[in-house]
LUMVEX-245095 format. One record per residue: residue in one letter; z, y, x negated of N, C-alpha, C, O in turn. Coordinates in steps of 0.02 Angstrom, whole numbers, plus 32768, in hexadecimal, padded with zeros to 4 digits. Layout:
aZYXZYXZYXZYX ...
# end
This chain:
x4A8789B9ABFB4A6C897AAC134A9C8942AC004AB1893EABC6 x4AB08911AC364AD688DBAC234ABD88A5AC054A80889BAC02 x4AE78882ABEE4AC78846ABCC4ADD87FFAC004B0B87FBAC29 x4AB587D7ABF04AB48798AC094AE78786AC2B4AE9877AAC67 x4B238784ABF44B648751ABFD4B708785AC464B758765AC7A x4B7687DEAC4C4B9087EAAC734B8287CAACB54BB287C1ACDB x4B3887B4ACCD4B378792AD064B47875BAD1A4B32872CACF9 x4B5E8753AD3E4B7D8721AD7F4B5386F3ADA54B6786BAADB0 x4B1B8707ADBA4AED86EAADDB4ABE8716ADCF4AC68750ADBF x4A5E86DEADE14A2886EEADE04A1A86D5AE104A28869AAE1F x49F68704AE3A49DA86F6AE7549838711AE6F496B8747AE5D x496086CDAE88491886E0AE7749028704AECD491386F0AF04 x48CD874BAEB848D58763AEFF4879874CAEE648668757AEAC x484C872DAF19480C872FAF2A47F2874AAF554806873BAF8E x47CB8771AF5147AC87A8AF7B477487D4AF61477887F7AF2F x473F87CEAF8A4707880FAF6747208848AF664702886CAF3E x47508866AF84475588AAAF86479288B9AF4347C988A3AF36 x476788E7AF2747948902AEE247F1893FAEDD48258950AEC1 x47B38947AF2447EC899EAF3A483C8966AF5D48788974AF5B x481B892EAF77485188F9AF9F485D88DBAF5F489488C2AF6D x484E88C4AF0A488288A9AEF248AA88D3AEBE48D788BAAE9D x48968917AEBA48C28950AE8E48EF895FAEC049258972AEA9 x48E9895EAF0949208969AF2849638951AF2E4998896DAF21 x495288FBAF4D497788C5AF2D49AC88CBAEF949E988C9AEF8 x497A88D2AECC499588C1AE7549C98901AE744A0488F7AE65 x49B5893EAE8449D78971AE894A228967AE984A558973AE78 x4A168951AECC4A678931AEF84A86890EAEE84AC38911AEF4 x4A5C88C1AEB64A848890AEA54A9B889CAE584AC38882AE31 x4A7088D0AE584A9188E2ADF24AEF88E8ADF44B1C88C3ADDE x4AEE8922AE154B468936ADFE4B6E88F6AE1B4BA088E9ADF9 x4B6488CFAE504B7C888BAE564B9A8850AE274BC98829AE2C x4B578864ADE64B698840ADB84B2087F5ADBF4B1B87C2AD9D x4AFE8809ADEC4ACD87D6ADFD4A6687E5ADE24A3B880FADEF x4A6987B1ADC14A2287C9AD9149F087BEADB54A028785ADC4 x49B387C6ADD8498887BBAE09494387BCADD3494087E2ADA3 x4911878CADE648E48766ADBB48B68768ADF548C4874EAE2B x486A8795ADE4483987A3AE2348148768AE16480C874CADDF x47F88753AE5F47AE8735AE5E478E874DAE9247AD8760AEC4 x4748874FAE8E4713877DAEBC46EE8735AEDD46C58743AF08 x46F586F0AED146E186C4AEF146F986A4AEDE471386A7AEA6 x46FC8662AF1747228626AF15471585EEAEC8473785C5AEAA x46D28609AEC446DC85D3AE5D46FD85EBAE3F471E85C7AE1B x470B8642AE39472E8656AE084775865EAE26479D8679AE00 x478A864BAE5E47D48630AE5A47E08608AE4C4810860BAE26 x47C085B5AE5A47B78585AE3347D68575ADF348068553ADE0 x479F85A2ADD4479C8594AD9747E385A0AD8A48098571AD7E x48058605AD8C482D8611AD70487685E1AD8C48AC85E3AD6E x486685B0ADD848A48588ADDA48A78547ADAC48D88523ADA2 x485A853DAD8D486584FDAD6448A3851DAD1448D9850BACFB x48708551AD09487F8570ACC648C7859CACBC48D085BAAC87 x48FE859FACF5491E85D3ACE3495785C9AD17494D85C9AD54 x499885BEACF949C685BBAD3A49C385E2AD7549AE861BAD6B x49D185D4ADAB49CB8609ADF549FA85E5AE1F49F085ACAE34 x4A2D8607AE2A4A6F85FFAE5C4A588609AEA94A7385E4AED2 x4A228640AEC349FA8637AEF649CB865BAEEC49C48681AEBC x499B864FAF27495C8663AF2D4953868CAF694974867FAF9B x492C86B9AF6B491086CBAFB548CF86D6AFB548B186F4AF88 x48B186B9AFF3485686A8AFDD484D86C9B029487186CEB05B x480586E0B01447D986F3B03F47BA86A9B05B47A98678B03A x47BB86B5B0B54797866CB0CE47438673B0A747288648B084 x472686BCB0BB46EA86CAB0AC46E086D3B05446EE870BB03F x46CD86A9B02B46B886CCB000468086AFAFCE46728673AFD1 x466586D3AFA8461886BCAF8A4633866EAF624664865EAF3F x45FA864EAF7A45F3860AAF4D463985D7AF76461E85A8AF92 x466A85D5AF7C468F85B6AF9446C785E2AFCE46EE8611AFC3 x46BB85C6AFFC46FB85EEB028474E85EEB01B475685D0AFE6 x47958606B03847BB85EDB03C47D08594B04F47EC856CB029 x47BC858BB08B47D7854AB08A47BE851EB06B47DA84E7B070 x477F8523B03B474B84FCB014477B84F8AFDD479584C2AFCE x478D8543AFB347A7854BAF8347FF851AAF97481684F8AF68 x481F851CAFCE485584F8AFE4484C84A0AFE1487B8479AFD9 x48138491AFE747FF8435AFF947EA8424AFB247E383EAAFA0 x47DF8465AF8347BE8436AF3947FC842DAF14480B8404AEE9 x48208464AF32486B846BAF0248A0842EAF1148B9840BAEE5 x48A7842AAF3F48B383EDAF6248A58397AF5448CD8369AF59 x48698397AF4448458371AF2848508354AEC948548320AEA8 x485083A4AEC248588394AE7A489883A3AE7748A283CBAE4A x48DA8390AE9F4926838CAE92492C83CEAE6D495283C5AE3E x49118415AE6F491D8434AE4D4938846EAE94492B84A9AE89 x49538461AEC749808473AEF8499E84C0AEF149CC84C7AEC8 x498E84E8AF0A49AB8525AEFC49CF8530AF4149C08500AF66 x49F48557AF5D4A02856AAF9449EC85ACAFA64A0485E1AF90 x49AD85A5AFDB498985D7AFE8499885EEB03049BA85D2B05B x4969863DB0324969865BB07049248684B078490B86B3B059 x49138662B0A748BF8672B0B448C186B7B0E148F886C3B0F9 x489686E0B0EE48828719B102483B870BB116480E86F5B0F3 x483A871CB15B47FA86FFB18347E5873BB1B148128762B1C0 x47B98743B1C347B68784B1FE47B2875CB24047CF8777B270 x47958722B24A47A08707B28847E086E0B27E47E586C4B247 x481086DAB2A54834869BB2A5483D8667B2DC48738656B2F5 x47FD864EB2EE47FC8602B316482D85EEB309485085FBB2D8 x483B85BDB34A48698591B349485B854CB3114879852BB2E6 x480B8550B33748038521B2ED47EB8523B29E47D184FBB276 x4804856BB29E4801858EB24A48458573B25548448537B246 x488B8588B26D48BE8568B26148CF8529B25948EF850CB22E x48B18515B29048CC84C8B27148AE849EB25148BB8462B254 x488584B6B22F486D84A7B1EE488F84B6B1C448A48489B1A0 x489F84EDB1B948C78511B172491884E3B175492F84C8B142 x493A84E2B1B3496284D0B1BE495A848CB19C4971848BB163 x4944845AB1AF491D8410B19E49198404B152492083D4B12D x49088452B14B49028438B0DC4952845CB0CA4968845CB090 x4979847BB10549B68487B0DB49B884C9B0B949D384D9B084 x499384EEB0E3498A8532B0BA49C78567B0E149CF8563B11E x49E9858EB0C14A3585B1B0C24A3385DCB1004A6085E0B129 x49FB85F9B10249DF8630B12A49AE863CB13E49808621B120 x4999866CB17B494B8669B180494386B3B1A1495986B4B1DA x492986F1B18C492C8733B19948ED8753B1BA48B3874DB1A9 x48FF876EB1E048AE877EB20548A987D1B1D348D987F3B1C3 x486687DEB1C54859880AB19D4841883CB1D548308823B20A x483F8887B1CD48548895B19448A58895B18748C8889BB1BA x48C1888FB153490C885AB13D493488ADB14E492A88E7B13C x49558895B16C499E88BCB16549C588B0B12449DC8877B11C x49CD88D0B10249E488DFB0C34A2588B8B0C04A36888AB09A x4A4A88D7B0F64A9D88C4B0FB4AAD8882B1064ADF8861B0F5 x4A6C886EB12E4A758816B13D4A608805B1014A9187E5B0ED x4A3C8803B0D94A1A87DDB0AF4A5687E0B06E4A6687B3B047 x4A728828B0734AAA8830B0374AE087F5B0474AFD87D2B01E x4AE687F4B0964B3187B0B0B24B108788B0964B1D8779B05C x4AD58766B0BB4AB68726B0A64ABF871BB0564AD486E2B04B x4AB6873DB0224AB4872EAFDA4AFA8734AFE34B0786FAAFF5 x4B2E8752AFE34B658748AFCB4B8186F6AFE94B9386C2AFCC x4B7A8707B0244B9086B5B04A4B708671B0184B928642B004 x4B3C8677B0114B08862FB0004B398637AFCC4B5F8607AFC6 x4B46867EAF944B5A866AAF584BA08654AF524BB08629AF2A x4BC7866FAF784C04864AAF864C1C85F2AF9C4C3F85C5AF86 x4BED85FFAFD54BF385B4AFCB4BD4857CAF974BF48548AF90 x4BA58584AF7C4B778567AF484BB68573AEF94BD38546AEDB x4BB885ABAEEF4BCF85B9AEB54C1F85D5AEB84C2F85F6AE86 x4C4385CFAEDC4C7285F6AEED4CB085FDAEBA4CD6862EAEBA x4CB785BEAE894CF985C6AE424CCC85FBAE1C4CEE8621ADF9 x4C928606AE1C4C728655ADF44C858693AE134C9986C4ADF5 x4C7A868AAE624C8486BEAE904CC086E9AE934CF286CAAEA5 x4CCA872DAE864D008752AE754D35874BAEBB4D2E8766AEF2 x4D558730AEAE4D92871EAEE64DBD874DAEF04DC68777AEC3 x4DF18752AF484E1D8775AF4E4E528765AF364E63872DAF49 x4E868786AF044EC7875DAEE64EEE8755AEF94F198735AEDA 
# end
């Protein structure tokens, strides 16, 4: 098991489904990237007040607060993460909403793995990119 310093980035994944954030985490471990669950939008919240997070990826649907809810408080409270929502419908005007608060991405569920893996590397590159392991 690694320790702290080894990671690079924390990315908070929110989602009820458990089997969807051991999967995740699975993938983003050897990366070098630490992934921090929440099963509803307070307890992402919370863990974005309490705990650095380089990005996020939120469920639109989830108990007690949705994605873009959890996107407008963060926002609000300047505590700004660069997120990517996962929605099963994607309206035009689910987008341009999300778009409107500035959110990185917007994924129709169920998530293609491979997109969601680009999407996190991209957000993190551009957001964080003097961390980001570069070509030499």
């Amino acid at each position: 098991m690694g320790t702290a310093q080894e990671h690079r980035f924390t990315v908070l994944l929110a989602n009820q489904t458990e089997d969807w954030h051991a999967t995740i985490s699975g993938l983003l471990a050897p990366q070098g990237v630490q992934t921090l669950s929440a099963h509803s939008g307070r307890e992402a919240l919370d863990l974005i007040e309490s705990r650095p997070v380089h990005a996020a990826v939120l469920d639109y649907q989830m108990p007690q607060l949705g994605g873009l809810q959890v996107i407008r408080l963060m926002n609000e409270q300047r505590k700004a993460v660069p997120a990517i929502l996962l929605a099963n419908d994607l309206t035009s005007h689910l987008l341009r909403e999300a778009l409107g608060m500035h959110v990185f991405s917007v994924l129709s569920k169920p998530v293609d793995t491979n997109l969601l893996l680009d999407a996190l590397a991209r957000v993190l590159r551009r957001y964080h990119a003097s961390q980001w392991p570069g070509r030499g």
